[in-house]
N, CA, C and O atoms as a GROMACS GRO file, in nm:
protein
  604
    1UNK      N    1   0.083  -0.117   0.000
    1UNK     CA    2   0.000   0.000   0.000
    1UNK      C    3   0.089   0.125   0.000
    1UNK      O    4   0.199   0.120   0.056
    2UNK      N    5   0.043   0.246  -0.065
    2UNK     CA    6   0.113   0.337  -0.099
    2UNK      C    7   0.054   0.463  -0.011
    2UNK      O    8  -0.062   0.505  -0.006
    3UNK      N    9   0.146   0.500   0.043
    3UNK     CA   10   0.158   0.614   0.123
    3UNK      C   11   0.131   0.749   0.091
    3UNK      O   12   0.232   0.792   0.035
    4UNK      N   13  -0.002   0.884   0.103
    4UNK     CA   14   0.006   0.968   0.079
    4UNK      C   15   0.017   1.116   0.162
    4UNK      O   16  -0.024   1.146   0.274
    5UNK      N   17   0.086   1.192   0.066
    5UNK     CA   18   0.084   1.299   0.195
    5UNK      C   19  -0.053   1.316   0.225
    5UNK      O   20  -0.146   1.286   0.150
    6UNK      N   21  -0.066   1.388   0.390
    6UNK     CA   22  -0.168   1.447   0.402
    6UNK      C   23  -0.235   1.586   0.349
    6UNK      O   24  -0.174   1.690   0.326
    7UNK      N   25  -0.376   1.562   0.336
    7UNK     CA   26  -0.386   1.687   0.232
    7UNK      C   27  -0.453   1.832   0.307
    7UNK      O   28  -0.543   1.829   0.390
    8UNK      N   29  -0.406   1.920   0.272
    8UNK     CA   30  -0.479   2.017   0.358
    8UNK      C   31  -0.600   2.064   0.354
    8UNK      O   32  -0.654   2.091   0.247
    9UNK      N   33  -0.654   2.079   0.461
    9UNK     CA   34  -0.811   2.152   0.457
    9UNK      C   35  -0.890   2.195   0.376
    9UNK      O   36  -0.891   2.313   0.409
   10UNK      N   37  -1.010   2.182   0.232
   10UNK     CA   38  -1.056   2.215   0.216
   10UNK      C   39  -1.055   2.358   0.231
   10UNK      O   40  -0.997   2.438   0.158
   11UNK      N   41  -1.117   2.380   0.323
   11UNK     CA   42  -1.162   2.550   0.380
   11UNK      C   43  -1.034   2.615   0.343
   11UNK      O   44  -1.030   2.722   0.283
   12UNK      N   45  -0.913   2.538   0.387
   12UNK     CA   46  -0.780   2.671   0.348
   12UNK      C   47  -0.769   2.658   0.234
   12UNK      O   48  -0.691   2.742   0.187
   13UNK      N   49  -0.832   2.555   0.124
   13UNK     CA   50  -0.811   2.618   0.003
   13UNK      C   51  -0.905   2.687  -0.036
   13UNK      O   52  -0.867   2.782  -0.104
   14UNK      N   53  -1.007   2.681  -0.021
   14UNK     CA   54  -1.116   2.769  -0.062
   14UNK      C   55  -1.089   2.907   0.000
   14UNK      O   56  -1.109   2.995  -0.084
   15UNK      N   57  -1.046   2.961   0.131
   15UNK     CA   58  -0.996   3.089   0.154
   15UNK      C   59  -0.888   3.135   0.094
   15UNK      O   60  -0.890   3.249   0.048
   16UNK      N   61  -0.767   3.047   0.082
   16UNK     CA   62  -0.682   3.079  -0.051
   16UNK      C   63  -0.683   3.164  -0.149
   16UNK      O   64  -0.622   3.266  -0.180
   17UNK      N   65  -0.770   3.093  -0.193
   17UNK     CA   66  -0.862   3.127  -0.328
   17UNK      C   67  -0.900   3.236  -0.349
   17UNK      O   68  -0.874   3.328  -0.426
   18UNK      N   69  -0.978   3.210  -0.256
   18UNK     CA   70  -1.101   3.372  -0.243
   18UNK      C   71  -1.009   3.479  -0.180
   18UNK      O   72  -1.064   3.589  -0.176
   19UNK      N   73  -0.890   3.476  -0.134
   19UNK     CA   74  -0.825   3.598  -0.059
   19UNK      C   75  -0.776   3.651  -0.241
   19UNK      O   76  -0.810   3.756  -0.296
   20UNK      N   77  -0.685   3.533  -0.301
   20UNK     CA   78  -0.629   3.564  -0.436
   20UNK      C   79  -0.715   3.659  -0.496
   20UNK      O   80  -0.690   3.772  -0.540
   21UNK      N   81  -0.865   3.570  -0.490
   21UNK     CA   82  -0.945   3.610  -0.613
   21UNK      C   83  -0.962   3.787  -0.579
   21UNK      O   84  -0.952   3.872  -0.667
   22UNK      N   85  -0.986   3.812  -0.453
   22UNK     CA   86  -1.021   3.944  -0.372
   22UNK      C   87  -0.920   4.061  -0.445
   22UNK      O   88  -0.955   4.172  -0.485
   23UNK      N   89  -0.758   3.988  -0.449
   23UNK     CA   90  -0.644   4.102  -0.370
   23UNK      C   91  -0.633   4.098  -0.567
   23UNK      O   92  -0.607   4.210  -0.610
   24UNK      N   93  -0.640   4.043  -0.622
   24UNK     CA   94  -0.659   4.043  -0.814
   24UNK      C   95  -0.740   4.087  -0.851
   24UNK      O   96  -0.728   4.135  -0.964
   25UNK      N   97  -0.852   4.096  -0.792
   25UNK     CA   98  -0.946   4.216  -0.809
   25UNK      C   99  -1.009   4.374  -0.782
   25UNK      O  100  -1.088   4.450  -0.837
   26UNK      N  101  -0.916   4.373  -0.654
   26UNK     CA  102  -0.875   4.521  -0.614
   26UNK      C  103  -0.778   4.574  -0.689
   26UNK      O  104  -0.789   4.694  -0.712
   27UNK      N  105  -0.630   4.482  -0.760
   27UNK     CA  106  -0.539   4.541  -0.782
   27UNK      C  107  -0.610   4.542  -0.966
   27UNK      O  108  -0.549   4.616  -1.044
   28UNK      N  109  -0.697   4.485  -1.007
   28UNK     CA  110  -0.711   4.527  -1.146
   28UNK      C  111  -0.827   4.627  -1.162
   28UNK      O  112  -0.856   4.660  -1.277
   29UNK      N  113  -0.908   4.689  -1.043
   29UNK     CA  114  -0.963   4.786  -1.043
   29UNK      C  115  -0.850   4.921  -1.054
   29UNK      O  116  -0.848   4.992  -1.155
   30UNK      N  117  -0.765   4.944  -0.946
   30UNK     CA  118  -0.667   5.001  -0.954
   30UNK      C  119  -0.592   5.048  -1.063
   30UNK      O  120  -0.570   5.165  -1.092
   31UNK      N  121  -0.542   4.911  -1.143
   31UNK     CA  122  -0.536   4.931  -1.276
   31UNK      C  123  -0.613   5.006  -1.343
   31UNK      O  124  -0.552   5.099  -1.395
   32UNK      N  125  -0.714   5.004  -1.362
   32UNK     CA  126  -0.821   5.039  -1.403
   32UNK      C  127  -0.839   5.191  -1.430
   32UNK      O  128  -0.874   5.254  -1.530
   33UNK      N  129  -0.802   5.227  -1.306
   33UNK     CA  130  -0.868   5.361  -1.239
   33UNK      C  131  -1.022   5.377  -1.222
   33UNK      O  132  -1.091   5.470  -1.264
   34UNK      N  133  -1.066   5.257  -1.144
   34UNK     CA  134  -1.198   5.277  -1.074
   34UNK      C  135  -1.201   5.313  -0.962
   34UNK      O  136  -1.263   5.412  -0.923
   35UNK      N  137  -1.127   5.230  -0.885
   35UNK     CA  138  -1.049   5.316  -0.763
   35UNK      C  139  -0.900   5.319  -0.724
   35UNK      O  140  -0.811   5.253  -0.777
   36UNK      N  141  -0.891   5.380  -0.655
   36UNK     CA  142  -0.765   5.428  -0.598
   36UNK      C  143  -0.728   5.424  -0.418
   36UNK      O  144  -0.774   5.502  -0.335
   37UNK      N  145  -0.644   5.324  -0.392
   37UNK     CA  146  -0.561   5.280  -0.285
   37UNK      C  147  -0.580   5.416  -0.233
   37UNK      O  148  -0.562   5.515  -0.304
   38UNK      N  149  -0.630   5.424  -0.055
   38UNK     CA  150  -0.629   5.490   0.048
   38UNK      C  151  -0.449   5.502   0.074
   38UNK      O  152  -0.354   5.425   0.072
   39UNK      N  153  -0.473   5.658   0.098
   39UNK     CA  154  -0.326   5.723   0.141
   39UNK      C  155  -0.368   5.762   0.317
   39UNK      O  156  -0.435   5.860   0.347
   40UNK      N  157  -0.323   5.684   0.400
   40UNK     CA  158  -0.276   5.712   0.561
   40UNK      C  159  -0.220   5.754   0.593
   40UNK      O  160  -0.127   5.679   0.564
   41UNK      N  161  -0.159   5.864   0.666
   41UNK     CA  162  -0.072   5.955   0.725
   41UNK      C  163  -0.152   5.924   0.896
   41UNK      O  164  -0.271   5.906   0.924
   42UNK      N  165  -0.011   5.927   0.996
   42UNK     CA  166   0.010   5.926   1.147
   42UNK      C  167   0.045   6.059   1.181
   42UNK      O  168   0.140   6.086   1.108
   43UNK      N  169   0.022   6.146   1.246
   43UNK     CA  170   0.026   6.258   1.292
   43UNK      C  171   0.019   6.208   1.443
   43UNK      O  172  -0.065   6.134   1.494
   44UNK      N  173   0.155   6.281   1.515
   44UNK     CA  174   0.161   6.273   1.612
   44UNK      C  175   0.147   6.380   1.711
   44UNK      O  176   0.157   6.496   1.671
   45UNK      N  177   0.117   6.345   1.886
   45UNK     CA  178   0.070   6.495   1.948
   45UNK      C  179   0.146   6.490   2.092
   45UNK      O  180   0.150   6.383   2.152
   46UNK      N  181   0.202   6.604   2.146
   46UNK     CA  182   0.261   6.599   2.218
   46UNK      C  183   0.193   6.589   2.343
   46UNK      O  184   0.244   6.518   2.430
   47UNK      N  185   0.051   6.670   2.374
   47UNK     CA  186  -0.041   6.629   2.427
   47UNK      C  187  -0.157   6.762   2.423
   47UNK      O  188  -0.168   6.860   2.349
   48UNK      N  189  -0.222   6.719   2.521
   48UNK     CA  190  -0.376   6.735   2.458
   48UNK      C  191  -0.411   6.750   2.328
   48UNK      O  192  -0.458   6.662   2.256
   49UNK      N  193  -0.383   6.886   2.294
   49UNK     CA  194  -0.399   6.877   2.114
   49UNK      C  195  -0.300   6.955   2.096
   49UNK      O  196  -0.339   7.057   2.040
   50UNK      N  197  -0.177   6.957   2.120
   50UNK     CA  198  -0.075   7.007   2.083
   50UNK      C  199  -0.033   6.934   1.985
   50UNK      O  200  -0.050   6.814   2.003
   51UNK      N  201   0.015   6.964   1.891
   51UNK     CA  202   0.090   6.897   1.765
   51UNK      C  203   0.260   6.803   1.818
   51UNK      O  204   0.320   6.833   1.921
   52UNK      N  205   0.284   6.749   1.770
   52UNK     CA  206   0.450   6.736   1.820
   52UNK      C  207   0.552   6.790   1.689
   52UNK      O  208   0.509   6.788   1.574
   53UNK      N  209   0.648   6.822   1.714
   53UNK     CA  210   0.738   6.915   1.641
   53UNK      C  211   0.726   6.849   1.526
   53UNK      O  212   0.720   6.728   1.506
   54UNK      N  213   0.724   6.936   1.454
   54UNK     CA  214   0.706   6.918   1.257
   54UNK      C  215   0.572   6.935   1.190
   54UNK      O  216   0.538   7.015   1.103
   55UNK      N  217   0.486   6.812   1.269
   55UNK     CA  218   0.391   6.763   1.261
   55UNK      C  219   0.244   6.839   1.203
   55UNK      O  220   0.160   6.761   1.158
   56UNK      N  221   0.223   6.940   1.203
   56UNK     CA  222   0.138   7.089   1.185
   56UNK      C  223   0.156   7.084   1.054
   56UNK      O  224   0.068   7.058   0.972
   57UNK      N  225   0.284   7.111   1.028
   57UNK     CA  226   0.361   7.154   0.916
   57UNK      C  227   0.294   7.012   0.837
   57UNK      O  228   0.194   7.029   0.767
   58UNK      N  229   0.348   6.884   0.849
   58UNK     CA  230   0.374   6.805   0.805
   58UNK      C  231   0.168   6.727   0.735
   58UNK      O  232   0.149   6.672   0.627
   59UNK      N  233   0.067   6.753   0.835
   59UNK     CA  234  -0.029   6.764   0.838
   59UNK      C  235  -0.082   6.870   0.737
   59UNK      O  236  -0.151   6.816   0.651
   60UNK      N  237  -0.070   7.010   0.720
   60UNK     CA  238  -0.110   7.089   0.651
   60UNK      C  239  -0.072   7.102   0.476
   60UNK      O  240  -0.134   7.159   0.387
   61UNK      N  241   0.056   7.024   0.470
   61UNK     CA  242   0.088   6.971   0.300
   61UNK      C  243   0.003   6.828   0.302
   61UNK      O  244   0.055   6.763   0.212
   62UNK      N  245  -0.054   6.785   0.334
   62UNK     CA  246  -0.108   6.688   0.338
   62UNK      C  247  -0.256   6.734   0.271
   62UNK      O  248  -0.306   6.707   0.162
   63UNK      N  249  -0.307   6.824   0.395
   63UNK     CA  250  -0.442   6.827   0.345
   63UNK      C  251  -0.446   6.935   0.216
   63UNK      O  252  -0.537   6.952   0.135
   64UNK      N  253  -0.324   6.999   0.226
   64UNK     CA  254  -0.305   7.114   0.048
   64UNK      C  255  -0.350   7.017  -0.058
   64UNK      O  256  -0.420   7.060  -0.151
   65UNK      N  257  -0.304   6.845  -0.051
   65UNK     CA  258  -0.312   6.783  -0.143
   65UNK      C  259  -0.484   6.748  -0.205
   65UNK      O  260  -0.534   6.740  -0.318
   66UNK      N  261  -0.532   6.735  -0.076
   66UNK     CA  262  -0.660   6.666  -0.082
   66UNK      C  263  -0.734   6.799  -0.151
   66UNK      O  264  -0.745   6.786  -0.273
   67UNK      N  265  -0.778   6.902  -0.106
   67UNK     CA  266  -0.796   7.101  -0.151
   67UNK      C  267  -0.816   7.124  -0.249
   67UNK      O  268  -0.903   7.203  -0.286
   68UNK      N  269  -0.691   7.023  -0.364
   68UNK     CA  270  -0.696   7.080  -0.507
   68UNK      C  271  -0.760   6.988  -0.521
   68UNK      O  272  -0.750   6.983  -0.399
   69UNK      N  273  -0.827   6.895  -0.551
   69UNK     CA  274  -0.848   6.788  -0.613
   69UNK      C  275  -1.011   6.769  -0.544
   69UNK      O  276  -1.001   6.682  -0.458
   70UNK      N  277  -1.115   6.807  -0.550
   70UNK     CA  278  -1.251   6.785  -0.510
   70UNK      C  279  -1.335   6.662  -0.498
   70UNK      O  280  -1.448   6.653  -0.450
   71UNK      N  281  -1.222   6.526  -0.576
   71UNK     CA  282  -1.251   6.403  -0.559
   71UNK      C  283  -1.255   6.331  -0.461
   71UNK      O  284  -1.319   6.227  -0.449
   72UNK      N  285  -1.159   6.405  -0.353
   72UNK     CA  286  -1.063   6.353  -0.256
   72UNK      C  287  -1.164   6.351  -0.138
   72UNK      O  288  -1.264   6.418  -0.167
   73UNK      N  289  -1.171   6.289  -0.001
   73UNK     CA  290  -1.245   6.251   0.062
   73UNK      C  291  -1.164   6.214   0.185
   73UNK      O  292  -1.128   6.097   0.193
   74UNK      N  293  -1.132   6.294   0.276
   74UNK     CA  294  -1.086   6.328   0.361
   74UNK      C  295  -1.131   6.241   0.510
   74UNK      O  296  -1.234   6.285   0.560
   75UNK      N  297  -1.067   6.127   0.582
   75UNK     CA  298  -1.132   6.055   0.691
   75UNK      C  299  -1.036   6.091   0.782
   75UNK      O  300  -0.921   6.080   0.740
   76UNK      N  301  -1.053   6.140   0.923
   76UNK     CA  302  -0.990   6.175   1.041
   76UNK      C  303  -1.043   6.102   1.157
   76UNK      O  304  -1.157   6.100   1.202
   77UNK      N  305  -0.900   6.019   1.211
   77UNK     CA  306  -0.986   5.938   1.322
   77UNK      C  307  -0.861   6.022   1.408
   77UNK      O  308  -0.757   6.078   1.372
   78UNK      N  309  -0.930   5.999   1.545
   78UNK     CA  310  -0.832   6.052   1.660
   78UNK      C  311  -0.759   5.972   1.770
   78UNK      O  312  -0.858   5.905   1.798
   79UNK      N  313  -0.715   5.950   1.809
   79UNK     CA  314  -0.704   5.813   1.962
   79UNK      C  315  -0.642   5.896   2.025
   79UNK      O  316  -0.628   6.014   1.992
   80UNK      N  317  -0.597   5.843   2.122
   80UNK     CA  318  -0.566   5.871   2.266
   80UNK      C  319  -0.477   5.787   2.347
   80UNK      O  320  -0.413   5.713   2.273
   81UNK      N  321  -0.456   5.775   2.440
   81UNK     CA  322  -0.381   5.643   2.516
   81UNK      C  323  -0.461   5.591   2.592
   81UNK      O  324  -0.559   5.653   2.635
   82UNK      N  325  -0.438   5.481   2.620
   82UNK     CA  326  -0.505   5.368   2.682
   82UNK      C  327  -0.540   5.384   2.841
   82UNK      O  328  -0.638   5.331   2.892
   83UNK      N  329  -0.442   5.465   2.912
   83UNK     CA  330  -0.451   5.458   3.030
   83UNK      C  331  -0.549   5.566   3.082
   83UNK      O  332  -0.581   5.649   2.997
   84UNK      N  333  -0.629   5.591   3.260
   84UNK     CA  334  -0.678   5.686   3.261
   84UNK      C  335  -0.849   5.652   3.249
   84UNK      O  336  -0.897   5.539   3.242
   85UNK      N  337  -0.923   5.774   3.250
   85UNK     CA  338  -1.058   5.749   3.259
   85UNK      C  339  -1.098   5.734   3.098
   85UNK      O  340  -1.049   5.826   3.033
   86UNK      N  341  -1.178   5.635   3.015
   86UNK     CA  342  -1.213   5.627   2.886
   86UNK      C  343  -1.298   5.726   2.853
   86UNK      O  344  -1.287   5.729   2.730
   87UNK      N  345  -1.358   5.789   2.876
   87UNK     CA  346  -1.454   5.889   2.821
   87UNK      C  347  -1.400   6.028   2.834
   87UNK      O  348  -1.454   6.127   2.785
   88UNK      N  349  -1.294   6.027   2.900
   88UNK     CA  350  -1.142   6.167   2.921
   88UNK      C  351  -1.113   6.150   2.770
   88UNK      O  352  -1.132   6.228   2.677
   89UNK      N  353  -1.057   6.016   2.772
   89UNK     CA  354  -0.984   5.973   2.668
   89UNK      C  355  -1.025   6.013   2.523
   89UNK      O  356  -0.963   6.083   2.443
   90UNK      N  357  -1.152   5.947   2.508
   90UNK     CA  358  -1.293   5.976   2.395
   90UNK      C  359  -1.286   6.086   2.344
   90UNK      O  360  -1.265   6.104   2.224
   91UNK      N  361  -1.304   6.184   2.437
   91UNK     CA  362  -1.323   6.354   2.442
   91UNK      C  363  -1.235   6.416   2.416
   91UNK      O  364  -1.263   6.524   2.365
   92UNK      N  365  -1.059   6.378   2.439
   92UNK     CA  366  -0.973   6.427   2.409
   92UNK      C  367  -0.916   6.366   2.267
   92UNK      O  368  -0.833   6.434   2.208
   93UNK      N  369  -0.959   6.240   2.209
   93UNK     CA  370  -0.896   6.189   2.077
   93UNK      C  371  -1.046   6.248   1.952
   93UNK      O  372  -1.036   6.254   1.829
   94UNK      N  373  -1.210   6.295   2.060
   94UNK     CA  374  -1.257   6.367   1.930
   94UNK      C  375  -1.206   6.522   1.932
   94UNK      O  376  -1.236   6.592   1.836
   95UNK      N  377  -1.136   6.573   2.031
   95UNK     CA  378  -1.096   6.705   2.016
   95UNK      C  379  -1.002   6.728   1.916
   95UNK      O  380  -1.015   6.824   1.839
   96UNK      N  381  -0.902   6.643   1.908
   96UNK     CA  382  -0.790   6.634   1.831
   96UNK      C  383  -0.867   6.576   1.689
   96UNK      O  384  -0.778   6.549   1.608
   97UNK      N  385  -0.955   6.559   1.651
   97UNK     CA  386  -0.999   6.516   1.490
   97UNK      C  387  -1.059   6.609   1.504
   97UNK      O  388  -0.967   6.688   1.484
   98UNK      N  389  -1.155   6.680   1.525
   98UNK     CA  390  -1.209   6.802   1.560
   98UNK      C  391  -1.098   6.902   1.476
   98UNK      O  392  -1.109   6.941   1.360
   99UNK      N  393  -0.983   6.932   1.575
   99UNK     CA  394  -0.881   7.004   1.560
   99UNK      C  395  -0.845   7.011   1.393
   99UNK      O  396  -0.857   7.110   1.321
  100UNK      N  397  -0.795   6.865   1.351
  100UNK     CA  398  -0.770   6.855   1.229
  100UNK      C  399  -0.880   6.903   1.117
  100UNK      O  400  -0.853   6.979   1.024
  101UNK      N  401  -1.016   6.840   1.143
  101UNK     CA  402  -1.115   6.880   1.112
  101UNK      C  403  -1.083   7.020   1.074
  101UNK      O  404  -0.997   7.054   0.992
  102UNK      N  405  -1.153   7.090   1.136
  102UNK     CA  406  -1.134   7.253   1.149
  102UNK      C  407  -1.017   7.331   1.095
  102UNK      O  408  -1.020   7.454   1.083
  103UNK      N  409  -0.896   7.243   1.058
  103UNK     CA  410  -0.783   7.292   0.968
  103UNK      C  411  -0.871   7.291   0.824
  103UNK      O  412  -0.938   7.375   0.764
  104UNK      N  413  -0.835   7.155   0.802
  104UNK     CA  414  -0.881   7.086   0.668
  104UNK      C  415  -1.027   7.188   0.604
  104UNK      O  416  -1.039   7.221   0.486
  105UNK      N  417  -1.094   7.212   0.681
  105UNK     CA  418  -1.261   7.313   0.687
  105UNK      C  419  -1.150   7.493   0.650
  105UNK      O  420  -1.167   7.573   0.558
  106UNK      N  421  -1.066   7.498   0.741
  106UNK     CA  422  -1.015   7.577   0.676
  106UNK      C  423  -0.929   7.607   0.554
  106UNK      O  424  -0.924   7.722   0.510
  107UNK      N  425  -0.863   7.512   0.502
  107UNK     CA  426  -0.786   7.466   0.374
  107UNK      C  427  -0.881   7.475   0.248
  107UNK      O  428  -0.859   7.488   0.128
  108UNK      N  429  -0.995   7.463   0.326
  108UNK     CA  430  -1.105   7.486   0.138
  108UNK      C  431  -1.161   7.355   0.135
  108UNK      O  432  -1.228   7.330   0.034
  109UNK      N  433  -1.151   7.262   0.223
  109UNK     CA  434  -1.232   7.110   0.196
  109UNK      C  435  -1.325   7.093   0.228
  109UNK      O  436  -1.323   7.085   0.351
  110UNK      N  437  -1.458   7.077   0.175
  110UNK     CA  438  -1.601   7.081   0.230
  110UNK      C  439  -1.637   6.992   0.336
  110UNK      O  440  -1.590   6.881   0.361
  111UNK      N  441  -1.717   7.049   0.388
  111UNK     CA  442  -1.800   6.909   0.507
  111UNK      C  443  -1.858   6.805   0.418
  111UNK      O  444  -1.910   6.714   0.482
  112UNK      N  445  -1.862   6.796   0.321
  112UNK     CA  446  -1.937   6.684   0.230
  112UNK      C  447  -1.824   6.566   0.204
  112UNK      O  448  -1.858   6.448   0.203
  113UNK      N  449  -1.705   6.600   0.184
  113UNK     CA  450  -1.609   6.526   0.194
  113UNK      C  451  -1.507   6.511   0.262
  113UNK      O  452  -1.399   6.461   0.229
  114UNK      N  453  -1.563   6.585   0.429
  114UNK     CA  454  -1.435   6.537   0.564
  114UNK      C  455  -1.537   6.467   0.639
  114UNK      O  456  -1.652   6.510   0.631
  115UNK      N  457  -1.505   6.338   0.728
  115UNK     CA  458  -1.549   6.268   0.863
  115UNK      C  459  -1.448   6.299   0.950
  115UNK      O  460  -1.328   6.308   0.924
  116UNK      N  461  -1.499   6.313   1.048
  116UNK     CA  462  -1.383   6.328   1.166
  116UNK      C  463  -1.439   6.263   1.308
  116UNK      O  464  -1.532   6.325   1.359
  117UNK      N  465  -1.398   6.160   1.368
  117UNK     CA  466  -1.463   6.119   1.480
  117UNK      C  467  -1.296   6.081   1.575
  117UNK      O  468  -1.180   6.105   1.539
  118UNK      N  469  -1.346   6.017   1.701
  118UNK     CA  470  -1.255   6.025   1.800
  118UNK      C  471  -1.257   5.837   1.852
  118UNK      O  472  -1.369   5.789   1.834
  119UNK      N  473  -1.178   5.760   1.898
  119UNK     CA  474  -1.234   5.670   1.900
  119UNK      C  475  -1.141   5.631   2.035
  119UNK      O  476  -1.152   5.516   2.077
  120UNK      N  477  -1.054   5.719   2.102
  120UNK     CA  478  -1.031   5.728   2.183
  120UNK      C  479  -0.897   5.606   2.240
  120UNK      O  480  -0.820   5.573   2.150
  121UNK      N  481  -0.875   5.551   2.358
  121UNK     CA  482  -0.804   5.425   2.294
  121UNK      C  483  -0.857   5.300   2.284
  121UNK      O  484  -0.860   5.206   2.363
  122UNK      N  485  -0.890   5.311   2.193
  122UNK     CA  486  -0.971   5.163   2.146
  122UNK      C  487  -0.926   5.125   2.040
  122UNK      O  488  -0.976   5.023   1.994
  123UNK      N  489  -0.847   5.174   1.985
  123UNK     CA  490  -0.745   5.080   1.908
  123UNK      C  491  -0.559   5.121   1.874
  123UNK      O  492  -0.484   5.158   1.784
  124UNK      N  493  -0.560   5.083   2.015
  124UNK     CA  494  -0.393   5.127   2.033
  124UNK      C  495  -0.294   5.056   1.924
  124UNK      O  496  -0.325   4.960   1.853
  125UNK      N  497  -0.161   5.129   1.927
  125UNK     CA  498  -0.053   5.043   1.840
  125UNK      C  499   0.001   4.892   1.911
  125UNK      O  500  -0.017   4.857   2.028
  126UNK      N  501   0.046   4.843   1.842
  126UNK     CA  502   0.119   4.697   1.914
  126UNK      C  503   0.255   4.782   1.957
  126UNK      O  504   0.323   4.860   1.891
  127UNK      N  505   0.269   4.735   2.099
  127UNK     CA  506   0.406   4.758   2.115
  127UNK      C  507   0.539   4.726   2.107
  127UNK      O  508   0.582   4.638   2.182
  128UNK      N  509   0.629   4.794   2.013
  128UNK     CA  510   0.772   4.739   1.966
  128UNK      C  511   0.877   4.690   2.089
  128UNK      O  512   0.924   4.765   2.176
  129UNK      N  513   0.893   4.594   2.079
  129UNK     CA  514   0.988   4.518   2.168
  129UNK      C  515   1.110   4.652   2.190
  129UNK      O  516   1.172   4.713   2.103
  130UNK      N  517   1.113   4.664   2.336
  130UNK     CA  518   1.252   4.732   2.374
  130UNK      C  519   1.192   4.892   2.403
  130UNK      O  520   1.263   4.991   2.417
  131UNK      N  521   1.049   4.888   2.408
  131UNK     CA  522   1.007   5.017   2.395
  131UNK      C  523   0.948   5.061   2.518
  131UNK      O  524   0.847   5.002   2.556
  132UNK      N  525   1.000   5.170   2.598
  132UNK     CA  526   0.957   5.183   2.743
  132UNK      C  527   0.821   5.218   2.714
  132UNK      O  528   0.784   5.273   2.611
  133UNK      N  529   0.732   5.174   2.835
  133UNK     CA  530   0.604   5.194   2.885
  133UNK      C  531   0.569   5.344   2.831
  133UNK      O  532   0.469   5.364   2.761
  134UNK      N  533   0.658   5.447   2.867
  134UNK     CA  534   0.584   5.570   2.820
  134UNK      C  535   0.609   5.636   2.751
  134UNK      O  536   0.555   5.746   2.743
  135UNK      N  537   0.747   5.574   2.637
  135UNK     CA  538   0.703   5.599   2.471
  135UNK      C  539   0.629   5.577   2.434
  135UNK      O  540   0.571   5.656   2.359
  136UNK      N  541   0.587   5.474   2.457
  136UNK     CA  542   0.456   5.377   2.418
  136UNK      C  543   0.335   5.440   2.401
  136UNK      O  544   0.269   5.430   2.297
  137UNK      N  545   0.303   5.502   2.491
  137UNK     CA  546   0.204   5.590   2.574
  137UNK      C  547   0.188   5.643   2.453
  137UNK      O  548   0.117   5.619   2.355
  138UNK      N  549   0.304   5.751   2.492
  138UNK     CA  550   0.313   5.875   2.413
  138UNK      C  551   0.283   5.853   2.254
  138UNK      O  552   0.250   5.942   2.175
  139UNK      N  553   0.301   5.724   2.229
  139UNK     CA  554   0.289   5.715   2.067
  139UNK      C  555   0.146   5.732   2.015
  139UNK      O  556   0.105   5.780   1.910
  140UNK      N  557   0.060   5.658   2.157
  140UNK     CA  558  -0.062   5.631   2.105
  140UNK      C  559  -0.183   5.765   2.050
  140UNK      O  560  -0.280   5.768   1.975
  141UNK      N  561  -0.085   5.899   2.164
  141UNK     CA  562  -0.107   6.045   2.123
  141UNK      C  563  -0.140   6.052   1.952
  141UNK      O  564  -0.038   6.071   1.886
  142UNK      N  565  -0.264   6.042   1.873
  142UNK     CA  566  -0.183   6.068   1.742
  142UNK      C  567  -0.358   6.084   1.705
  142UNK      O  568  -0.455   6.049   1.773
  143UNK      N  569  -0.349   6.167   1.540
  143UNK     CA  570  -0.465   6.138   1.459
  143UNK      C  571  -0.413   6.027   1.316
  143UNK      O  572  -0.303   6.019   1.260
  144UNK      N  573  -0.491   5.983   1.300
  144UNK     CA  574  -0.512   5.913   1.082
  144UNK      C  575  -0.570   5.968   1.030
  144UNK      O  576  -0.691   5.974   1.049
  145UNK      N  577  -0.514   6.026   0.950
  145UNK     CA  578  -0.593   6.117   0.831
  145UNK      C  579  -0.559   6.026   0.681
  145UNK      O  580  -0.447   6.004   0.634
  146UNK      N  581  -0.660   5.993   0.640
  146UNK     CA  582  -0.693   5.898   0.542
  146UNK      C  583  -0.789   5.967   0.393
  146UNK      O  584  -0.908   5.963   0.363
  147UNK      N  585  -0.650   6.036   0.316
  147UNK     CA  586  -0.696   6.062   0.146
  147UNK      C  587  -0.781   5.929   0.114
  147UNK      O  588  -0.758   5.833   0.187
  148UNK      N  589  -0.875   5.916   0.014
  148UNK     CA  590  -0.922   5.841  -0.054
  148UNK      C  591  -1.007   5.910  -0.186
  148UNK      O  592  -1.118   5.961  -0.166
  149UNK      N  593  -0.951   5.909  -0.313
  149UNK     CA  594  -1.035   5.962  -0.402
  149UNK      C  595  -1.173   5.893  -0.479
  149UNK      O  596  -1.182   5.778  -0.523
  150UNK      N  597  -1.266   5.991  -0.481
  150UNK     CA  598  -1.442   5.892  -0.468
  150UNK      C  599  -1.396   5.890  -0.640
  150UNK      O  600  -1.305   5.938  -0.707
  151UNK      N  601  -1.493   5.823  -0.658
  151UNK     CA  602  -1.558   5.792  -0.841
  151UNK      C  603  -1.690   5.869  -0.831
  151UNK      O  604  -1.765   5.875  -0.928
   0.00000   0.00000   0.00000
């Protein structure tokens, strides 16, 4: 009798599949120009809604980009750090999209195409091995501001 390998799961080939079929079909839309890959930018804050050095600067060529282009569709999320009372937290990561908000509102970008919400820390970074407790912290200080151009 002849010996066969064992065969793998069904299901992992069928997810296989379907991840392929997914990530070949985003990238030939792309092609396409039906749509166009989300641009993310991290903006970091030194605290409350203070910017951290550069960062203003670095934020405001950002949203110049989105300004000219009326396609563009502007998403601002905010966080916060993890530690502390959560609804402090909430209030201070929608102040800071708020903040950005209210740039971007000033840059010439309509309310029809900015969101801005706060989500506070509820979805912190993973932390990099070797990284003290309150870099860490400090990293989680930040907004995402997320270009995406509509069709």
């Amino acid at each position: 009798m002849r010996e066969t390998a064992p065969r793998p799961p069904r299901r992992l080939f069928l997810a296989s599949a379907l991840a392929a079929l997914t990530a070949g079909g985003v990238a030939a839309l792309v092609a396409l120009g039906a749509v166009d890959q989300p641009k993310t930018e991290t903006f970091q804050f030194a605290r409350g809604t203070s910017f951290a050095n550069g960062e203003e600067a670095r934020l405001r060529a950002l949203l110049a980009e989105a300004a000219t282009d009326a396609r563009i569709a502007v998403t601002v999320i905010g966080h916060s750090g993890t530690q502390g009372d959560s609804a402090a937290n909430v209030a201070l990561s929608e102040a800071r999209a708020v903040l950005v908000a209210e740039m971007a509102d000033a840059m010439g970008i309509d309310d029809t195409r900015l969101s801005a919400t706060g989500i506070g820390g509820a979805s912190p970074l993973s932390k990099p091995d070797g990284t003290s407790d309150r870099a860490f912290e400090a990293s989680l200080a930040r907004v995402d501001v997320t270009l995406q151009v509509r069709r």
